[in-house]
VEXRO-601188 format. One record per residue (C-alpha): residue in three letters; x, y, z. Coordinates in steps of 0.2 Angstrom, whole numbers, padded with zeros to 4 digits, always signed. Layout:
BEGIN
alaXYZ
...
// end
This chain:
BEGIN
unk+0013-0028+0075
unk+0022-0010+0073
unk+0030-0007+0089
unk+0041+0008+0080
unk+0035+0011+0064
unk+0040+0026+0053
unk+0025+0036+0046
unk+0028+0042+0028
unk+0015+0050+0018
unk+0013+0060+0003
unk+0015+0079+0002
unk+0005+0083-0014
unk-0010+0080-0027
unk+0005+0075-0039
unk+0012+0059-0042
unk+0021+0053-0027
unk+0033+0038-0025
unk+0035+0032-0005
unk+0046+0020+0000
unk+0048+0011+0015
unk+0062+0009+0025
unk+0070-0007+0033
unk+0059-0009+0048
unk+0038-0006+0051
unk+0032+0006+0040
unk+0017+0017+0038
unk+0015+0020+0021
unk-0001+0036+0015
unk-0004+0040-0001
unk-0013+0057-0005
unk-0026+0062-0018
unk-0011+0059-0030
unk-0008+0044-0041
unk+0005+0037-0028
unk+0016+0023-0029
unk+0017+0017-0013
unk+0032+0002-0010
unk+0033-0009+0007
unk+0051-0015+0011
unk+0057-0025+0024
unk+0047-0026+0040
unk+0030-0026+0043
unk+0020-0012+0032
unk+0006-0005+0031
unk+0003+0003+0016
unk-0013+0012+0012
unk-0019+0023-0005
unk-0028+0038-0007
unk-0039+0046-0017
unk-0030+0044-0035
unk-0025+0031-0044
unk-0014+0021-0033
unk+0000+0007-0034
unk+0001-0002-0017
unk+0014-0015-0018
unk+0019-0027-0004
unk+0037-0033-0001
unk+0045-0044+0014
unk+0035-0044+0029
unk+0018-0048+0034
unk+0012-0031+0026
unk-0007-0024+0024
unk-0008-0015+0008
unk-0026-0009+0006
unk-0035+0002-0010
unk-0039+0019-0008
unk-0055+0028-0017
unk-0053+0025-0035
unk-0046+0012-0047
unk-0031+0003-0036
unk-0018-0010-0041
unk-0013-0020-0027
unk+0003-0030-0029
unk+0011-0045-0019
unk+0028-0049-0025
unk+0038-0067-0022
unk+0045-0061-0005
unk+0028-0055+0003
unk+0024-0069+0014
unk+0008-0079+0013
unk-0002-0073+0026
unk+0002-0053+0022
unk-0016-0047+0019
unk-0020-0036+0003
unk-0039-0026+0004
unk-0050-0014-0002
unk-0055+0000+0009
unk-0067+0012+0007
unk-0080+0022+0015
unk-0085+0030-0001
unk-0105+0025-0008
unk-0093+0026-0026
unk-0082+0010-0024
unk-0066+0011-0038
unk-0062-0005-0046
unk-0046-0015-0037
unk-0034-0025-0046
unk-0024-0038-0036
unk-0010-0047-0043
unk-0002-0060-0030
unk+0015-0064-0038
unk+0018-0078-0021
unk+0017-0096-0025
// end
């Protein structure tokens, strides 16, 4: 699915804004509260341990939650079959929120 993906992840504990690019993106949030944004291409896009947005985009992206309470959002252009989960392999699961903004 990724054949040349870029890796971008977040350098700190603050808030972090990361952005993919036009092709297959890896996409890590830190122990910030990150905002983490697929673009074209297929994405991945995973949150850490803060408070993180993961938000899908065109492509067939995975976003998936990090440790505490995630919102997880597909917008009109994240195809159908573009998977959005909770991860976790923490005994203290955070609350998820997903909104799928698709038809």
């Amino acid at each position: 699915m990724l054949a040349a993906a870029m890796i971008l992840s977040a350098a700190s504990a603050a808030t972090n804004v990361i952005s993919g690019g036009r092709g297959n993106d890896v996409l890590v949030g830190d122990q910030g509260n990150d905002v983490l944004r697929g673009q074209e291409g297929d994405d991945i896009a995973l949150g850490g341990l803060g408070i993180d947005i993961v938000i899908g985009n065109a492509g067939n992206d995975i976003l998936a939650g990090g440790m505490a309470t995630d919102l997880m959002m597909a917008t009109p252009s994240t195809p159908m079959k573009a998977k959005l989960m909770r991860c976790s392999s923490s005994s203290t699961i955070g609350l998820v929120t997903l909104v799928d903004c698709r038809s």
